[in-house]
C-alpha positions in Angstrom: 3.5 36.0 -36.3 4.4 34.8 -32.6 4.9 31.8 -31.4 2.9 28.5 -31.7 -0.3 28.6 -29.4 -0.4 24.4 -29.5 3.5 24.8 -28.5 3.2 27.2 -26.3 0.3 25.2 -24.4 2.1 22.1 -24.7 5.1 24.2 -22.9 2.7 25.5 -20.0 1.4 21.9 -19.3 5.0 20.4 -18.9 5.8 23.4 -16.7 2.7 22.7 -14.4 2.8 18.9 -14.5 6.9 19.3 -13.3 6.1 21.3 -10.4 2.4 19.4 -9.5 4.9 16.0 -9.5 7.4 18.0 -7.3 4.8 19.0 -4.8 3.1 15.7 -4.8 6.2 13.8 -4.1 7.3 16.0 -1.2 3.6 15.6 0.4 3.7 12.0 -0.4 6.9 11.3 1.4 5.6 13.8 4.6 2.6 12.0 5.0 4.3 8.5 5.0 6.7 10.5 7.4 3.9 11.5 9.7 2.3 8.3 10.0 5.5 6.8 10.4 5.8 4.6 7.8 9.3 5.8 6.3 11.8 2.9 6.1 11.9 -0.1 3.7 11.4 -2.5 6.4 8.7 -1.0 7.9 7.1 -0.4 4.2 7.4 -4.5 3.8 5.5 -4.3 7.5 3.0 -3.0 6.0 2.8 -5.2 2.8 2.8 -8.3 5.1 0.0 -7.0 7.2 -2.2 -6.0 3.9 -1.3 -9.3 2.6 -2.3 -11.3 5.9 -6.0 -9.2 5.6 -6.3 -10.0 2.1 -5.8 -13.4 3.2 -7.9 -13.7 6.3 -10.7 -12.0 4.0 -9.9 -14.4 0.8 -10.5 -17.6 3.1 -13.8 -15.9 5.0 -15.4 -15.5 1.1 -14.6 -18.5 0.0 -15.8 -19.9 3.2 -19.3 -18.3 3.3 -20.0 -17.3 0.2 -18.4 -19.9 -2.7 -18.9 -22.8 0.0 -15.3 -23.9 -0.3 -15.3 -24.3 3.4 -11.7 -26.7 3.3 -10.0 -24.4 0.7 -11.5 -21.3 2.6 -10.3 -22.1 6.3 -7.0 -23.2 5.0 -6.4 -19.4 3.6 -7.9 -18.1 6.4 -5.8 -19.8 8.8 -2.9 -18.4 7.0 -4.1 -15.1 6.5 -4.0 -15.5 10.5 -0.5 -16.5 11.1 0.5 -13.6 9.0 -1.0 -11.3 11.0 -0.1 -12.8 14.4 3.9 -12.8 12.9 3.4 -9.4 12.6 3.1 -8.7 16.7 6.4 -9.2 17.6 8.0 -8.0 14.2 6.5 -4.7 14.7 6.7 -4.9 19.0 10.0 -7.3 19.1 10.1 -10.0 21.7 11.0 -8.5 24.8 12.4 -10.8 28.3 
């Protein structure tokens, strides 16, 4: 008798999982490339300004729809400076 079928299956779907991981890594990393988003610092850029929407957004819900208007413009407000800090990280503060 020859081999295994359920071994050799199991063989064929390591195989093709090992090389879809390769390829998706490699077009992972070139579109983060492309849109130039490559270094750590400009990854925790983009953290910051996800995290200073979140915010803005949080504050904005909880301001129109939950009617926590204090709680609500408080996070919003933050949310705000978050995303104003971002200006001159991103540009730098030029004379």
């Amino acid at each position: 008798m020859g081999e295994n079928p359920l071994k050799k299956g199991m063989q064929y779907l390591r195989a093709g999982s090992d090389e879809f991981r390769a390829q998706y890594s490699a077009a992972a990393s070139r579109t983060l490339h492309l849109t130039g988003i490559s270094g750590p610092g400009n990854i925790l850029l983009l953290m910051a300004g996800v995290l200073g929407a979140l915010l803005l957004g949080a504050g904005m819900c909880l301001t129109m729809v939950f009617g926590k208007m204090d709680l609500g413009i408080v996070i919003g407000l933050v949310g705000i400076v978050v995303l104003l800090m971002l200006i001159p990280l991103t540009r730098g503060i030029h004379d």
